[in-house]
N, C-alpha and C positions, 0 to 999 in steps of 0.2 A: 762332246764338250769336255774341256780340260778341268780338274777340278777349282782352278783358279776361275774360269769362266762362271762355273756352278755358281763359283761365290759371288763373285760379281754381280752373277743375274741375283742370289739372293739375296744379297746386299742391295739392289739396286731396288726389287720388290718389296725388300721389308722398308727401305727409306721412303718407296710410295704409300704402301702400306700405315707408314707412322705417320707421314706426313698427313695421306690421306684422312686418319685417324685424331690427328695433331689439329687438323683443321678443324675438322666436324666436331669437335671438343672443344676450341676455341669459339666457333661459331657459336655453338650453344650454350657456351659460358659467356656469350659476351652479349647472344639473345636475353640467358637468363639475370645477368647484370645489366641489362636494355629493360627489361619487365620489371626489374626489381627498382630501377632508377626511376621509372613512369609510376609505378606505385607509389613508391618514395614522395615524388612531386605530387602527386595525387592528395598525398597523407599529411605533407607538408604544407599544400594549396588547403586543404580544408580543417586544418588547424590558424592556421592563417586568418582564414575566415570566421572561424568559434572565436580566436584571437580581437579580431577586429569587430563581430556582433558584441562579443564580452565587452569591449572598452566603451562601444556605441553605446550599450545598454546602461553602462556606467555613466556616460556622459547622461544621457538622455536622463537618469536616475539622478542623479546630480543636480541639471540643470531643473527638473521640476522640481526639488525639492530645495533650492534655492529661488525657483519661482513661486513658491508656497509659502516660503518663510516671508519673502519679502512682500507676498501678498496679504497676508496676515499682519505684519508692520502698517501697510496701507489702511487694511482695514482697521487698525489699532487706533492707527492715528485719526484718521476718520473719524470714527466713534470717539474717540476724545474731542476732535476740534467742534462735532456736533452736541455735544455735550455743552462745550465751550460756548456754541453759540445760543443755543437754547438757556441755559444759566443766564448767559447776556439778555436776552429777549425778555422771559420774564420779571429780571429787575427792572428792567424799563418799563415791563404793564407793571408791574407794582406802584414805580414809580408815577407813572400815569393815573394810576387807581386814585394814590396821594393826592395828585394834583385835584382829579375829579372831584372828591369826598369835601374840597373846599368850595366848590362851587354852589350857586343856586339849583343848578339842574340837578344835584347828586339830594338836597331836600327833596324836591319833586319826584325825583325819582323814589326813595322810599316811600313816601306819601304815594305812590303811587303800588309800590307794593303791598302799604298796610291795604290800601283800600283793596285791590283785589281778595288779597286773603280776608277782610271782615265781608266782604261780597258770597266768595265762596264756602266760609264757617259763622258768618256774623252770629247765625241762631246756636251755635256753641258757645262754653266758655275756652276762651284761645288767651294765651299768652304772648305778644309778639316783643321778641328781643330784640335789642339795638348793641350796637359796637361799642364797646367801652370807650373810645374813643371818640364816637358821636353823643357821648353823655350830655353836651350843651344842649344838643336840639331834643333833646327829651320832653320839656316843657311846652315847648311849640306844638311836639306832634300829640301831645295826649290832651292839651288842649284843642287839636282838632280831631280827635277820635274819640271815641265813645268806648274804650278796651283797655284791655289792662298791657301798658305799653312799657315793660323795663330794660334796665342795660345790662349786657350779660358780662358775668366776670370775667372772660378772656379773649383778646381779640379775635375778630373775624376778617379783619380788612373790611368791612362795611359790608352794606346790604343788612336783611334781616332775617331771622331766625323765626317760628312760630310754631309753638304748642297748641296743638286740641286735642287734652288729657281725655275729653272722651271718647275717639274717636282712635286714642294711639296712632296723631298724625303727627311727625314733625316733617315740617316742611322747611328746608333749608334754603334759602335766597342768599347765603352771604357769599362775599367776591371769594371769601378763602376757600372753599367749596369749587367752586366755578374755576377758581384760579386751576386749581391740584387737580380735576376733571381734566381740563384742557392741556396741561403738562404731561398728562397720561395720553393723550390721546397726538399731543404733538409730536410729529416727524419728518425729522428736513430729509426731503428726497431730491437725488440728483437727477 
């Protein structure tokens, strides 16, 4: 072989040679940018997703503590309008109390409490009180009772009051007692 040949064939093996080298270099560079690209998307998919659990969790934090607040307003308001109505109710029994304390039944009726209470302390000495405001029927009742019958200095809303200083009883019968019991223990349920 001439040394022009020589060349030739060397040239021609070192051009396979690079190429061959050229290639398998590319290849692996273009595997290793193929692996580093699916990583990438890998890395990028699951930031993506911390991304959108993050804003989820945001909303979701959001929305219940906008459904908290406005549940709290509900119950706010609530408890005021019960409030509201119960205020209302009771002036009305007040007002009914009023009405009652004018009638014949509302005499009968104390007449009927004194009587119990001299039934169950008669053999004591008892003091039974009346309403400042029932002052008129005072005469009537101690003219049908046999006890010591007075008007207490501050109103009760009616009913009556009674002392049995030896026994350290008071027994309380009046409406305003009865009334503030039952305010305590009223509750509008839905």
């Amino acid at each position: 072989m001439t040394i022009e040949e020589k060349m030739e064939h060397f040239r021609s093996i070192s051009l396979e040679s690079a190429n061959t080298k050229s290639s398998e270099s590319l290849s692996n560079y273009k595997k290793s940018l193929d692996d580093e690209l699916e990583i990438h998307k890998e890395t990028a998919k699951q930031l993506s997703e911390e991304s959108k659990r993050a804003r989820l969790n945001q909303v979701r934090a959001n929305s219940k503590k906008t459904l908290a607040s406005a549940q709290m307003n509900i119950k706010k308001d609530l408890t005021n309008k019960q409030s509201e109505i119960k205020v209302k109710i009771f002036e009305l029994v007040r007002e009914k109390i009023a009405a009652y304390r004018k009638t014949p039944e509302y005499i009968e009726f104390l007449k009927n409490q004194i009587s119990s209470v001299i039934k169950d302390y008669g053999n004591s000495d008892i003091t039974v009180y009346i309403d400042s405001e029932d002052e008129p029927l005072l005469d009537d009742l101690q003219k049908s009772f046999k006890c010591n019958i007075q008007v207490y200095n501050k109103e009760f809303l009616g009913g009556t009051r009674t002392i049995v200083p030896e026994k350290n009883i008071l027994i309380d019968n009046s409406f305003k007692t009865r009334l503030i019991d039952e305010q305590e223990k009223f509750a509008i349920t839905l």
